[in-house]
VEXDREN-2710 file (C-alpha; in Angstrom, 1 decimal):
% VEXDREN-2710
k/r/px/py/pz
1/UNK/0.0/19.0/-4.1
2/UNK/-1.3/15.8/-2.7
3/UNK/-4.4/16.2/-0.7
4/UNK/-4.9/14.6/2.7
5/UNK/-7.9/11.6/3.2
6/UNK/-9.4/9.6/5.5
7/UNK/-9.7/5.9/5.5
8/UNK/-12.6/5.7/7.3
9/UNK/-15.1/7.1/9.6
10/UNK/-12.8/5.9/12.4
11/UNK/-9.4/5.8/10.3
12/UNK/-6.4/7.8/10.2
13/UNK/-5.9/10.7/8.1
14/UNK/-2.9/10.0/5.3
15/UNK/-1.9/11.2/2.2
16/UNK/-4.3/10.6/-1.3
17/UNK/-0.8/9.1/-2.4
18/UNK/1.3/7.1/-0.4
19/UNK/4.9/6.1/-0.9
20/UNK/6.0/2.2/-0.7
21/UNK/9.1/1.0/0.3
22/UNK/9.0/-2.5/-0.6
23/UNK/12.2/-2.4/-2.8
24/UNK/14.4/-0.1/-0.7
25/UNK/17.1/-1.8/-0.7
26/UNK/17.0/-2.8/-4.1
27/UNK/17.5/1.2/-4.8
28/UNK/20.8/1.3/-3.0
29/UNK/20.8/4.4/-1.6
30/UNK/22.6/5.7/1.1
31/UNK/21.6/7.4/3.6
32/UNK/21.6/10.9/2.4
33/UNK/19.7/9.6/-1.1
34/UNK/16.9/7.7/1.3
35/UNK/16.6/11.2/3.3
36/UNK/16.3/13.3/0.0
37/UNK/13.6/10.5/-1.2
38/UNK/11.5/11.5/1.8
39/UNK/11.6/15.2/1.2
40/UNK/10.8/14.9/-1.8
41/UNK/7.7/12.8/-1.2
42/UNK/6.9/15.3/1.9
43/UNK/7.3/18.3/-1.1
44/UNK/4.7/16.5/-3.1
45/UNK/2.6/16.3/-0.2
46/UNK/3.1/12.7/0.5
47/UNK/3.4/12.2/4.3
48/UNK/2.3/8.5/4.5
49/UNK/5.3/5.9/3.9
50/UNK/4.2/2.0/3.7
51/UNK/6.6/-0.7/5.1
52/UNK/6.5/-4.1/6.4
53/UNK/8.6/-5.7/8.8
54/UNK/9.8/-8.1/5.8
55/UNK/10.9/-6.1/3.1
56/UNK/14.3/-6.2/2.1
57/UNK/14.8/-9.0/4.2
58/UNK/13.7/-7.1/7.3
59/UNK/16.2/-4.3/6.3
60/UNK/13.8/-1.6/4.6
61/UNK/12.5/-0.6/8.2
62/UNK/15.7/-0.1/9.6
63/UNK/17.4/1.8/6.2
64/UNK/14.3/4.2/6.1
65/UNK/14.5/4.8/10.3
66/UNK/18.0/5.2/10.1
67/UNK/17.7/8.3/7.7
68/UNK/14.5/9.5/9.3
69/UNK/16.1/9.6/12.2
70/UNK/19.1/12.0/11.0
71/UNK/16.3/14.2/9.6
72/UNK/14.5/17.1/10.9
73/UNK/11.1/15.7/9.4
74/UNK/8.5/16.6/12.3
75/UNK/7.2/13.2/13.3
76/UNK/3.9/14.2/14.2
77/UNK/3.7/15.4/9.8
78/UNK/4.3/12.2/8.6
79/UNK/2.4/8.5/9.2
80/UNK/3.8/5.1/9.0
81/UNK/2.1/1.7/7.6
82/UNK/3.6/-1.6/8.5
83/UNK/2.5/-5.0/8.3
84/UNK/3.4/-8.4/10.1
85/UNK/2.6/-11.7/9.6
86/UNK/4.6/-12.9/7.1
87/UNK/7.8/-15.1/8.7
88/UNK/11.0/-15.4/6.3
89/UNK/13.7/-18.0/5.6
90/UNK/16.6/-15.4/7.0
91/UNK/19.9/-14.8/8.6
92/UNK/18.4/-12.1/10.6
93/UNK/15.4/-13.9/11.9
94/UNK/16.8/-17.3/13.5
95/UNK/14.5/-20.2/13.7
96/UNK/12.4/-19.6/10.5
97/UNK/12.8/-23.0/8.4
98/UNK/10.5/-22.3/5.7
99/UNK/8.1/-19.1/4.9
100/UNK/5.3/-19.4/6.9
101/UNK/2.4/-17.1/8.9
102/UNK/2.5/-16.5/11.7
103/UNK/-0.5/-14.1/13.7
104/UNK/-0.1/-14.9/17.0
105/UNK/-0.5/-12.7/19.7
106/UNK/3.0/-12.7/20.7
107/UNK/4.4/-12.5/17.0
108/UNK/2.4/-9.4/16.5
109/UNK/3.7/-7.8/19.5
110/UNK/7.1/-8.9/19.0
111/UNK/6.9/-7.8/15.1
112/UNK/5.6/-4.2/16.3
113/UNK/8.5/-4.1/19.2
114/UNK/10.9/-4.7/16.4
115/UNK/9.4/-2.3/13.9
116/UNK/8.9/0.2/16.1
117/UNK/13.1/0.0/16.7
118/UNK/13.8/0.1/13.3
119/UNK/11.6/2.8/12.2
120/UNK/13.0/5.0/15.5
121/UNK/9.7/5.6/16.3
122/UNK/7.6/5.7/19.4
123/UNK/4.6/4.6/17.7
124/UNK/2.6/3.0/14.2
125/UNK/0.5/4.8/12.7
126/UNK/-1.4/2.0/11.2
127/UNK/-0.5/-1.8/11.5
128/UNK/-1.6/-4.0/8.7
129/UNK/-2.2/-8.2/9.4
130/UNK/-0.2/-9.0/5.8
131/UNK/-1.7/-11.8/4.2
132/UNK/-4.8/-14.0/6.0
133/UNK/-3.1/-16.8/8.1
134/UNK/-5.1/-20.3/7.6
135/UNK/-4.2/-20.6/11.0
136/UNK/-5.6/-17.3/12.1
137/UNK/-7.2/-17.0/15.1
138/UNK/-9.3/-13.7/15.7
139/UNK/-8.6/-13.7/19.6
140/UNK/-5.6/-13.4/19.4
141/UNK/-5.1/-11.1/17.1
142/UNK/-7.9/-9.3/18.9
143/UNK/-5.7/-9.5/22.5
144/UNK/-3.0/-8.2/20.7
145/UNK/-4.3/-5.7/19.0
146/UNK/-6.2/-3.9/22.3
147/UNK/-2.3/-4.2/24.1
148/UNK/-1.4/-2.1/21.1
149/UNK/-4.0/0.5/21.2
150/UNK/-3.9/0.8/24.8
151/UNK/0.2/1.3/25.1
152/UNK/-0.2/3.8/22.4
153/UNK/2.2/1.5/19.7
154/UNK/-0.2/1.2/17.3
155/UNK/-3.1/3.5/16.4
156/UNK/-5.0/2.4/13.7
157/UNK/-5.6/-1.2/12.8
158/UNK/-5.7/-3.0/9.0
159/UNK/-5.7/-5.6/6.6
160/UNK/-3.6/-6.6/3.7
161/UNK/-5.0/-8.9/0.7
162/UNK/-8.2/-10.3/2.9
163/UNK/-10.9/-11.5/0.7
164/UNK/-14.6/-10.1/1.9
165/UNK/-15.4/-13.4/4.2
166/UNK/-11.8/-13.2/5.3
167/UNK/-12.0/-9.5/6.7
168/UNK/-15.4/-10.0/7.7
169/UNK/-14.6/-12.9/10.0
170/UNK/-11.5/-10.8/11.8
171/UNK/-13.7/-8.0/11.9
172/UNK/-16.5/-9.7/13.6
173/UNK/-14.7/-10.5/17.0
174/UNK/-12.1/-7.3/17.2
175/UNK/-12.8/-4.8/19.7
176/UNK/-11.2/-2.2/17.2
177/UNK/-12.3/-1.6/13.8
178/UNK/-10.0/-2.4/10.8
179/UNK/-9.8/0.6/9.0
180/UNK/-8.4/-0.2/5.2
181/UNK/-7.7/-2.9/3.1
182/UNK/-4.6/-3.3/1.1
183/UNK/-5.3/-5.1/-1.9
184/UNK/-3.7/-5.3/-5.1
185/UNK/-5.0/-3.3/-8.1
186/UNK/-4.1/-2.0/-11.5
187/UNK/-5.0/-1.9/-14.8
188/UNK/-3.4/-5.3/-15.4
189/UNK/-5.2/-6.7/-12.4
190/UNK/-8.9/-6.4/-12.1
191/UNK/-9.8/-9.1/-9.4
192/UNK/-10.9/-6.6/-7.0
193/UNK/-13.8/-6.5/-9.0
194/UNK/-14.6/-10.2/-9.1
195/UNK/-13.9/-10.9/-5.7
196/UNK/-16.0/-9.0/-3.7
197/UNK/-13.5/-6.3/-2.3
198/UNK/-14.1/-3.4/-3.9
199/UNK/-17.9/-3.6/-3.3
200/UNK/-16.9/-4.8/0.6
201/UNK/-15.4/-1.2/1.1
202/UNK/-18.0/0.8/-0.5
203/UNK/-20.5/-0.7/1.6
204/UNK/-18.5/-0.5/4.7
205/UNK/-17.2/3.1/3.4
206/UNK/-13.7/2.4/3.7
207/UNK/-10.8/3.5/1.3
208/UNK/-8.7/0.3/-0.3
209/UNK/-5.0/0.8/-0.5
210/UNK/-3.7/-0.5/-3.9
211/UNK/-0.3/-1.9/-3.8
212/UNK/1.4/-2.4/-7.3
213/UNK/-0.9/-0.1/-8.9
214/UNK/1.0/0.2/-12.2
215/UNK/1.5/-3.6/-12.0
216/UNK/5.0/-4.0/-10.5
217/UNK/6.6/-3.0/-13.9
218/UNK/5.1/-5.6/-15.8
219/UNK/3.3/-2.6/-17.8
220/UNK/6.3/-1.2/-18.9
221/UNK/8.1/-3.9/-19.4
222/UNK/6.0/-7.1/-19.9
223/UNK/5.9/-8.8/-22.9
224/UNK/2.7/-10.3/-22.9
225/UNK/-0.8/-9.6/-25.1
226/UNK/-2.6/-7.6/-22.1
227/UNK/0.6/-5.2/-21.5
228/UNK/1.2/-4.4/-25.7
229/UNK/-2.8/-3.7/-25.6
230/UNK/-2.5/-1.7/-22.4
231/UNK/0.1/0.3/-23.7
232/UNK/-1.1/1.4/-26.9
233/UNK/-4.6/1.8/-25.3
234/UNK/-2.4/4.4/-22.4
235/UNK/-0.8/5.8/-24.7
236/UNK/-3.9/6.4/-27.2
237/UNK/-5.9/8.3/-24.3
238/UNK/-3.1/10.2/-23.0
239/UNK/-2.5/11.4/-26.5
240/UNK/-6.4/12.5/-26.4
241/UNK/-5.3/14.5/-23.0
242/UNK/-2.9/16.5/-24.2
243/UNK/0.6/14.1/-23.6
244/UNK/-0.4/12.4/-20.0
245/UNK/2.4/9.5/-19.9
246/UNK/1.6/5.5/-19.9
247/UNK/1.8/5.7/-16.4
248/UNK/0.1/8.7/-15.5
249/UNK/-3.3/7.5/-17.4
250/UNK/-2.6/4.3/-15.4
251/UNK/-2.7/5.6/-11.9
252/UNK/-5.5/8.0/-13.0
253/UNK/-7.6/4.9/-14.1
254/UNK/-7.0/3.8/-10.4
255/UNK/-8.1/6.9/-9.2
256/UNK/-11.3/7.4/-10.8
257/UNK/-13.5/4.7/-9.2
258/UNK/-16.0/5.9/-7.0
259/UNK/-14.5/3.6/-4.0
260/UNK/-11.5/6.3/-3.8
261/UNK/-8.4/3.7/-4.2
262/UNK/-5.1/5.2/-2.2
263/UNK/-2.6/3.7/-4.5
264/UNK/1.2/3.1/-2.9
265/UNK/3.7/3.9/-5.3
266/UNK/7.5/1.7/-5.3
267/UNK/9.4/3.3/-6.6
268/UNK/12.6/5.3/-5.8
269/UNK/12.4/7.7/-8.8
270/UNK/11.3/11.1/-7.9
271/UNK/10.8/12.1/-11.6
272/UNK/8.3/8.7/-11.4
273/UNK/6.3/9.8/-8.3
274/UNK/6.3/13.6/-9.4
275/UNK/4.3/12.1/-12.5
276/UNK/2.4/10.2/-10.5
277/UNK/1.0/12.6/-8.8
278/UNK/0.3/14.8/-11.8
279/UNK/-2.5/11.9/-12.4
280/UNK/-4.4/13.6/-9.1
281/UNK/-5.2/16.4/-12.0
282/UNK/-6.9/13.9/-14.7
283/UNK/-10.1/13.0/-14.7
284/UNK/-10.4/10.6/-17.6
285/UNK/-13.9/9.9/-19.2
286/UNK/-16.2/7.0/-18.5
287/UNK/-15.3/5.7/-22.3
288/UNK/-12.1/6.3/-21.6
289/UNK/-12.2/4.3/-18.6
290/UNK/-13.9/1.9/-20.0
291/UNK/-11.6/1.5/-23.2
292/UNK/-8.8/0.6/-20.5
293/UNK/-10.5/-1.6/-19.0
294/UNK/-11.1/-3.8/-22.0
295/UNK/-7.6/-3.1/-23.4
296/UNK/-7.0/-4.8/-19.5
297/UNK/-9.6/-8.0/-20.3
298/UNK/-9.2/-8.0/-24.1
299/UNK/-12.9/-7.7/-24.7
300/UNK/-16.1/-5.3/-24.3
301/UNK/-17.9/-5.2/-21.1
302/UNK/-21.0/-7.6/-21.3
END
């Protein structure tokens, strides 16, 4: 059963796992099938369901509200991440010519009005800025986040793939605190550990989110010379630990740094998140980590 965590001193409590629904309308499911999907993550013990207002082509919000809101899920059980910021080329957003960013005041309240519609819910658990905006500027995120807080919208406040001088900038002139970072991580992408963010929320004692945490598929599927050494490395260790799956040692890797990663799973499988969330049980060895890593890097640490 997945435990409950919390992101930070001042954070929300979610789920050690959480369930992301970038590709959910890639799953075609109906309603009933996106229903089932959410019991079954809730009978796993995954309450915490990761959006954003552009995913699917702003249609994952509305397919996953839609089905909540024919459910009997309590809605005080589960929590619910979006983001904003991102502006599509789209039928259903008029007066987008190209992609863009866009964290304005008003687009962040507009974004959350719209989210907030399509997920049939009276509030946001926590509301991720998407991607840092070159155009950013922190008062107005900073205006529109205290409207937020103070209507009751939006809860909790985040970021999603900010480098360290990026989040500390934003974080310097909010009046609330950003609680999480979602950055990407897996064992086919290390740069967390170049870049500054890893050691950013250890200091700060926050939990990073890791989005694509097995790598979007390219581990399974990928033909290059990291994903063959990555699999036979996986597959090695979870031979040592008594038949663990490629992807189960994978998210375990994730899970064993000391910075307590909360890794979003996409996918739609239920057989795929019920192994995932066997990796909560392994606690792989330091060599073991450490073989991984330079299966990852294709060559020893220093």
């Amino acid at each position: 059963m997945v435990p409950q965590v919390t992101l930070s001193e001042k954070g929300p409590r979610i789920s050690r796992v959480v369930h992301g629904l970038w590709r959910l309308a890639n799953w075609k499911l109906d309603q009933k099938g996106i229903l089932d999907l959410i019991q079954g993550c809730l009978e796993q013990g995954i309450t915490t369901f990761d959006h954003a207002d552009i995913y699917g082509d702003y249609t994952c919000e509305s397919l996953f509200g839609a089905a909540l809101g024919a459910s009997r899920v309590d809605r005080s059980m589960i929590q619910l991440v979006t983001k904003c910021g991102i502006k599509l080329v789209s039928a259903k957003r008029s007066g987008h010519r190209i992609k863009s960013y866009d964290t304005s005041r008003s687009h962040i309240l507009a974004s959350v009005e719209n989210s907030l519609r399509s997920l049939r819910s009276d509030y946001i658990d926590l509301l991720l800025i998407h991607r840092p905006d070159p155009l950013m500027d922190p008062r107005e995120i900073n205006d529109a986040f205290g409207s937020l807080r103070e209507s009751g919208k939006v809860r909790h406040f985040g970021v999603s793939n900010f480098l360290p001088a990026q989040f500390d900038m934003l974080a310097s002139k909010l009046d609330v605190p950003l609680v999480t970072n979602q950055i990407e991580y897996s064992v086919m992408n290390l740069a967390a550990h170049a870049d500054g963010s890893i050691d950013q929320c250890q200091r700060l004692d926050l939990r990073p989110m890791a989005w694509s945490p097995l790598g979007g598929g390219r581990l399974f599927a990928g033909d290059s010379e990291q994903a063959h050494r990555l699999r036979e490395t996986l597959g090695k260790i979870g031979r040592e630990l008594g038949g663990a799956s490629v992807d189960q040692v994978a998210v375990a890797w994730v899970l064993k740094h000391p910075v307590q990663f909360v890794p979003v799973l996409g996918t739609g499988n239920m057989d795929r998140i019920r192994s995932s969330v066997a990796s909560l049980d392994i606690d792989l060895s330091l060599e073991q980590w450490f073989d991984i890593r330079r299966a990852s890097t294709g060559q020893d640490v220093p």
